[in-house]
Structure formats: structure tokens, C-alpha cells
N, C-alpha and C positions, 0 to 999 in steps of 0.2 A: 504494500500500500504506500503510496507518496506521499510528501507532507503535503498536509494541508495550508492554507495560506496563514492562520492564524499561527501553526507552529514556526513556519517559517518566518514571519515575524520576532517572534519571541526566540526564536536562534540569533536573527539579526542583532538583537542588542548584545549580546554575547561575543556576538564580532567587532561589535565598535567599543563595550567597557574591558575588552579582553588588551586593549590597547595602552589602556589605564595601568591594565596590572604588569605587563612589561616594562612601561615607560616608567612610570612615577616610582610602583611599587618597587620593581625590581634593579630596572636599570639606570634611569637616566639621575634620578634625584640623589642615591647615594653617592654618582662622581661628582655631582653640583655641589651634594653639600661638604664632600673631603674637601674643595677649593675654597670654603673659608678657612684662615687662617687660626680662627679660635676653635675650630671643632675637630674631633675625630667619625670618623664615616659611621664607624661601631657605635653611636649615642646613639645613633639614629633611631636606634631600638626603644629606647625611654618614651621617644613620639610614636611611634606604631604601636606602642603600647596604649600611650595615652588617645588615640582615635578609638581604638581597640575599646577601651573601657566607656566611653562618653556610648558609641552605636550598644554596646554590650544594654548599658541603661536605656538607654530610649528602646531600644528593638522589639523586649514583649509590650507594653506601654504602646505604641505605636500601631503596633503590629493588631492588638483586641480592636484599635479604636478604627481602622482598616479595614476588618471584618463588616462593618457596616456596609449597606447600599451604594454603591459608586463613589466609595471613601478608597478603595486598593489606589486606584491611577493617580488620587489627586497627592494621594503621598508620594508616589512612584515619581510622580513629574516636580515636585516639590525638591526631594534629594539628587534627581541626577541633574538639575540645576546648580544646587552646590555644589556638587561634585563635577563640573561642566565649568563652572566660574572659577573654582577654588584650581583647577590644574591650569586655568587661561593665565588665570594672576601668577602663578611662578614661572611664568615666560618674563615677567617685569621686574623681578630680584636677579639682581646681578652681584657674586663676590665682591666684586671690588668696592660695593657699597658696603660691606659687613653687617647687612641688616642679616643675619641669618635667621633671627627671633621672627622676625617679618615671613620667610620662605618657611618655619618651621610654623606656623599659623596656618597659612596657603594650603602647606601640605593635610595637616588636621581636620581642615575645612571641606579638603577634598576628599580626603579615606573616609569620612564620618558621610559626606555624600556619596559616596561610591557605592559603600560596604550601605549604610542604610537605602538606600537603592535597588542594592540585592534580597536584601527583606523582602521587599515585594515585587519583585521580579524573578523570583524564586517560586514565593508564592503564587504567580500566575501561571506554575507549571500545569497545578490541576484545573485551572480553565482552557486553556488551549489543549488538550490530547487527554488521551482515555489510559487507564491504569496499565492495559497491555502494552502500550508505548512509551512507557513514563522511561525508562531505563534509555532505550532507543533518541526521542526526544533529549533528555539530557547530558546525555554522552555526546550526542549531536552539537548541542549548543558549544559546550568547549571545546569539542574537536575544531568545529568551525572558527571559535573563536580565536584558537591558535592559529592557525592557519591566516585568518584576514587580517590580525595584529601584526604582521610580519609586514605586509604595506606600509604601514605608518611609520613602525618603528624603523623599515629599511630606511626610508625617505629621512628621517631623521637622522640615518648614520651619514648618510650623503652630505647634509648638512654642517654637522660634526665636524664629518673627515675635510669636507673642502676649507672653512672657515676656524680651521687650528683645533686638533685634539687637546691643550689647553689651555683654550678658551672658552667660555661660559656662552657665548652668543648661540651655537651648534645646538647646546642646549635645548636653552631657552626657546628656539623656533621649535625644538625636538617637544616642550611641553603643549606648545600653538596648536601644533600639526595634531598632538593626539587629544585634543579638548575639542576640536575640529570633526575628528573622525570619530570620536565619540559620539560627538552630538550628531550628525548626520544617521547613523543606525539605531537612533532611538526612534528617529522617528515611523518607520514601520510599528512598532509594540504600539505608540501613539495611536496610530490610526486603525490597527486592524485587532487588536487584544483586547476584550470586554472580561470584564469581571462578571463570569455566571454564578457563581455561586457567593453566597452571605449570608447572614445574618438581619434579621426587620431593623430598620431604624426605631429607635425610643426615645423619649424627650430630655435625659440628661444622659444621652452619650458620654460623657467623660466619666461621671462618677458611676454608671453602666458598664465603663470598660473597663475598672480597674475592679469590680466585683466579681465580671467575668474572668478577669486578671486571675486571678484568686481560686475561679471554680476550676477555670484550666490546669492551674498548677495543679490543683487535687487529681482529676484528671487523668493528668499527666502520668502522675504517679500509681494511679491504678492499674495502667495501658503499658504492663510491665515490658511489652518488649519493647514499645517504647522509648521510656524512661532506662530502660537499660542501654539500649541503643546510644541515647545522648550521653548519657553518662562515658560509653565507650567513645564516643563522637569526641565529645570534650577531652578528652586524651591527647586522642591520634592526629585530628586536627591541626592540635598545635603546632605539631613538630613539622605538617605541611606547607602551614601558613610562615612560620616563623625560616622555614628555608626557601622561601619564595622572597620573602621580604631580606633575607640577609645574607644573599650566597654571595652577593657585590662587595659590602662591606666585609663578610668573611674572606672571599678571595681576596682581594687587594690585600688585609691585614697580614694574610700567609705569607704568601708569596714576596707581597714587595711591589710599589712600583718599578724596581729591577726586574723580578721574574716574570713580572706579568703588564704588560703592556692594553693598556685601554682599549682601546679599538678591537683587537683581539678578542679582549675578554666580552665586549658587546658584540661584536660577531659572532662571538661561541652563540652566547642565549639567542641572538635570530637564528642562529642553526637550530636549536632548542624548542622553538615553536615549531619549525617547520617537523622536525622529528615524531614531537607531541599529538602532532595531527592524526596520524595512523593510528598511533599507539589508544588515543580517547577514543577511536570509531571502534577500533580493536578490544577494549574493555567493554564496549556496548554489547559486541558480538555475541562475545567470551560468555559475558551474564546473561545470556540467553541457551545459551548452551549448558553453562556449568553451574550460574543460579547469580545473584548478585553478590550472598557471603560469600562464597569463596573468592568473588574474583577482588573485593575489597579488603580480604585476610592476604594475598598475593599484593595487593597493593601497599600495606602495612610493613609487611616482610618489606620488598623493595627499599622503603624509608629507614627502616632499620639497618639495609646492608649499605644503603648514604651514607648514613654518620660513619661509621666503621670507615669507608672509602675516604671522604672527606678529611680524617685525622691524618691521612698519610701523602695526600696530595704534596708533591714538589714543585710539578712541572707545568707548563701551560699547558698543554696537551692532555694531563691530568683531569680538568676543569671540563674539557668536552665531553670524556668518557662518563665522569661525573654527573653534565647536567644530562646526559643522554640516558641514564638511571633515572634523574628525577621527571624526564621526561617522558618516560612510558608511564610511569606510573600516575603520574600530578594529574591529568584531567579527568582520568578514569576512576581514580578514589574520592574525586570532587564531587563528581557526575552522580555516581550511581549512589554515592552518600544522601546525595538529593531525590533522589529517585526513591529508593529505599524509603529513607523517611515519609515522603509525598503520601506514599500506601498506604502508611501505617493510620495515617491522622483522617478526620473527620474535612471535607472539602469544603462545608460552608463555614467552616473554622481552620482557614490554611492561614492566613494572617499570625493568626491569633496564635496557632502551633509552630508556624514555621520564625517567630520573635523568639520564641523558646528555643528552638534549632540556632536561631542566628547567635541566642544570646551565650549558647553555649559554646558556641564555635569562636565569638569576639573574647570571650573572657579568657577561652583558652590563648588565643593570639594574644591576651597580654603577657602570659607567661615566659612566652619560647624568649620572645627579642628582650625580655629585660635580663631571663638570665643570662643568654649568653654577652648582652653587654656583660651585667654585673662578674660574671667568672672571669671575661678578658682585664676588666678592671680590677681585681682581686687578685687574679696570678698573674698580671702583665703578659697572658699568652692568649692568641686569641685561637690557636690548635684545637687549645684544650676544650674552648668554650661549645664548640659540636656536642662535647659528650652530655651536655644538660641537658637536652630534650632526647637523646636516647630513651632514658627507662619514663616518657611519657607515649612513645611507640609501642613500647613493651606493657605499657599496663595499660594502654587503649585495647591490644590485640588481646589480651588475656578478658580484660571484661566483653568484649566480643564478640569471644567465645562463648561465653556464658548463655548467649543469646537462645531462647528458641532455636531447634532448627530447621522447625518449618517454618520460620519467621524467614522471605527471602530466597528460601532452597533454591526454588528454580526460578529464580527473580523475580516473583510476587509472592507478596508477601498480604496477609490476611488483612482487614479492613479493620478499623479498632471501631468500637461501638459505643 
């Protein structure tokens, strides 16, 4: 069966915030911010935390009050506008101004747009597509997402490389070009993605959604694969998010401006998406065949054999075999996480479940980057600092285990009631 126009839509934004998380998240902003003078690249993690925690709070909050009547889009359009402004404005922070405080705001403004964005663009998985295709659709989104990110971001290496690798200007156009490309693929989700399912509007919605707030957590907790599920989620998660956000500032600190040359090193990660591509359609497959647990316990493992890899890196060549691990596995343990969960929860309360999802998935992301800042800063190695979010791979996949195992088997998973 072909996609339909609505999911094709809702893939579409995936392709243009998939841009976001290369550019700002991963690559361009950590060499922006090593060029002030007063910072180190490895802090960066204290701010990825701090976006991390502000979405963590607003996201179930948010998320109940969403569930309402044609309340999903008007928040959806609300955050990818902060997140759309906030990545425009760090094209206007230049090093040699030392406003770094200024680009680390910029930055906050945008992840907190980004990431609450995905709240409910996550959430619209169960309006556009039917449970049989939830795995399918979602593996699709990021597969595709890597793949169209690679435009932008190439376009920006071009810029870069002609206008001096260091210099901040290459940059700057590099954040223009993906606040640009962003905004252009949202617009399909605008026009063609309705919210079918909700919840009746009531006369105090606010104090309405923080009771429902309250009844969902119970809930939650009773819909034990569930609440077990996040619980495992909130583990494993981290250790994905926080090596997405920190392989820049980790690389660079290893190796050296000696061993490791810039351009290179953003060359590897555009090889990285292109590689990603196959490998996310590839997990879609897989979970169809082998179930979605297993192929997200294969995906676990993968992360776990990172770190391990990671500790021993030398060489620049090192770095590619490297992200090319993280890159079979990253869109496919994303994907089918979302997928997975989608099943389990109640549709006219995906808002409402899927703030719980976000919010455990954000607060784990505070974890990963502050400790591996704080261990670089504690033992002046920044080697060592990989091995913190190890044993949170290791005690996601052990509570993961736990699961049901007809929760998922063969990649659907029962409906929660």
C-alpha cells in the first residue's frame, strides 16, 4: 500500500527539523561555540541540559491541554516558530562579538522549540496512519529525514569550506540555510495533517488539564507495559540523545585540533546521514519480520558497543567507522520507540501520553551531556567521560527486558484500555 498524502506530509516535516538536528544539534553550533575565547565546546552540555529540562516541564502540561479540539496544530505551529526564529537568530552572533550568553539563549530558545515541536508532531502519528503502519510510517519519517538533511547541511559545508574553515561567517549562513529548510517542510503537516482524534472541549481547560494531568499519571501507571516501557525508555534514550548532541565536542576534545581536522570531521557526519538512510528503512523492515523488541534490544546492544568503541578512538578514520555504528542504529531505535509507544496508548489521548513519553525522554537528555561534561571536568579527560552513560544503556536494556513479551512481539503491540 502507498503513502497516503497525509502521511507523506507528516514525513515531510521530518525532513526539514531532521536539519535542525544535524546543524545546530550536532554539528555546526559546537564548532561556533569552541570559537569563543571564554568557552570550552564540552559546556555545551550544561545548555542541552538546561533546554532539556524547561521542554521536560512544559511537555505533559502542554501536551493534556492539546488533547483538546483543534488545540494539537495551534501548539505544533506555536513551537516550530520558536524553534524557526531561535536557529535564524544564531546566524547574527558572531565570536568576535563574545556575546556567547546571547548565542547560548538563541540556542535554548531553539531546542525548547524544536524538541516541544516534536511533542506534537509525534503525537500526530496516530492521526495520519492506522496501527498496522505505525512502525512502517515512523521508520519512514527519519529514514527520510536523514537523507533530505544532507541538502542543507551539504550547502552549508560549501559555504564553510569557500569562506575560511575558521571563520564564523560559513557558519552563520550554515544556521540561515537550515531555519530556511526547516520552515519550508513544515509547511505540508500545515496544510494536509488534521487532528482526528480528542478529547470534548470544557469551560476551564486549564484547570481541566492539569486534573486530567493527574488521572493520566495514575493511568499510566496501571498500563504496566507501558509505564514499564518509559521507564526503560528513560534509560536508553539518554545515552542516544546525549551522543547525538556530543560526538563534536567529544571528538574534537580526543583527538585535538591536530588529529582531527574540521571539515573532515563534518564531512564524516554528512556521510553519516547518508549511511542512516538505509539503515532507519532497514529497522522498519526488520520489525516486521522479527517484531519491534527485538529489533530495538539490537538497537540498545549497538549503543552499548559505541561507548566501548568510542574510548579507544585515535584516529580520524576512527570517527567514521564510529558514526557509521551510530548510524545504523540512531533512526531505527528513534523510530520504532515511537511506534511502539503510539500502540500502547489511548488515540484520543496521544497528546496527553505522548508529554509523558516526551517528558521522559527530555529529562533523560539532561543526564547524558551534564555528566559527561561534569566527569571531563572532574578528571580533566574527556576519554573517560563516554563511560557515564554506559551502565544507562545497560539498565534501559535490562528493564526492557522485563517487558511483556507479547507487548510488540511481532511489532504490534496490544491497545491499552
Amino acid at each position: 500500500m502507498k503513502m497516503t498524502r497525509e502521511e507523506w506530509s507528516w514525513i515531510l516535516y521530518d525532513c526539514g527539523n531532521s536539519a535542525y538536528s544535524i546543524a545546530v544539534s550536532t554539528a555546526l553550533l559546537p564548532v561556533v561555540f569552541g570559537m569563543f575565547p571564554q568557552t570550552s565546546s564540552m559546556n555545551l552540555g550544561y545548555f542541552s541540559s538546561l533546554a532539556s529540562i524547561l521542554v521536560a516541564i512544559l511537555s505533559p502540561v502542554l501536551g493534556t491541554i492539546a488533547d483538546y479540539k483543534d488545540k494539537k496544530k495551534r501548539f505544533f505551529i506555536f513551537f516550530a516558530a520558536l524553534g524557526l526564529l531561535g536557529t535564524a537568530a544564531l546566524a547574527f552572533i558572531s565570536p568576535s562579538s563574545g556575546q556567547w550568553q546571547l548565542l547560548m539563549l538563541f540556542y535554548v530558545l531553539s531546542a525548547v522549540g524544536f524538541a516541544g515541536a516534536n511533542v506534537f508532531y509525534d503525537a500526530f502519528l496516530v492521526d495520519v496512519t492506522t496501527e498496522d503502519r505505525m512502525d512502517k510510517v515512523s521508520t519512514s519519517g527519519f529514514a527520510y529525514g536523514y537523507i533530505f538533511s544532507v541538502i542543507p547541511f551539504a550547502l552549508s559545508l560549501i559555504f564553510i569550506y569557500l569562506l575560511g574553515m575558521d571563520r564564523s561567517l560559513g557558519y552563520q549562513m550554515g544556521f540561515l540555510i537550515t531555519a530556511l529548510w526547516w520552515g519550508l517542510f513544515t509547511i505540508p503537516l500545515l496544510r494536509q495533517v488534521r487532528q482526528k482524534y480528542y478529547v470534548p472541549a470544557e469551560p476551564k481547560p486549564i484547570r481541566s488539564s492539569f486534573l486530567r494531568l493527574a488521572h493520566t499519571f495514575k493511568e499510566i501507571r496501571q498500563v504496566k507495559t507501558a509505564f514499564i516501557f518509559l521507564i526503560a525508555y528513560f534509560l536508553y534514550i539518554d545515552g542516544v540523545d546525549t551522543i547525538i548532541k556530543m560526538v563534536v565536542p567529544y571528538a574534537t576534545s580526543v583527538l585535538g585540533s591536530d588529529g582531527l581536522d574540521t571539515f573532515t570531521l563534518l564531512g564524516i557526519l554528512l556521510l553519516i546521514q547518508v549511511i542512516a538512510f538505509p539503515c532507519a528503512i532497514a529497522y522498519g523492515r526488520l520489525a516486521r519480520r522479527f517484531g519491534s523488541r527485538k529489533m530495538i534490544v539490537v538497537g540498545i546492544v549497538t549503543y552499548m558497543l559505541v561507548c566501548f568503541a568510542a574510548y579507544h578512538i585515535t584516529r580520524t578514520w576512527h570517527i567514521f567507522i564510529l558514526g557509521a555504528l551510530v548510524a545504523s542504529a540512531q533512526g531505527g531505535i528513534q523510530a520504532l520507540s515511537r511506534s511502539y509507544f503510539a500502540r500502547l496508548i489511548p488515540k484520543q489521548n496521544a497528546n496527553e501520553f505522548f508529554g509523558f513519553y516526551n517528558i521522559f525522554g527530555k529529562f533523560a537528555a539532561i543526564i547524558g551531556p551534564a555528566l559527561m561534561a561534569l566527569v571531563t571536568t572532574l578528571t580533566g579527560s574527556a576519554k573517560l567521560s563516554i563511560f557515564a552513560i554506559l551502565p544507562l544503556f545497560a539498565a534501559g536494556l535490562i528493564v526492557f527486558l522485563i517487558l511483556p513479551v507479547e507487548a510488540g512481539q511481532a511489532g504490534a503491540a496490544p491497545q491499552a484500555k
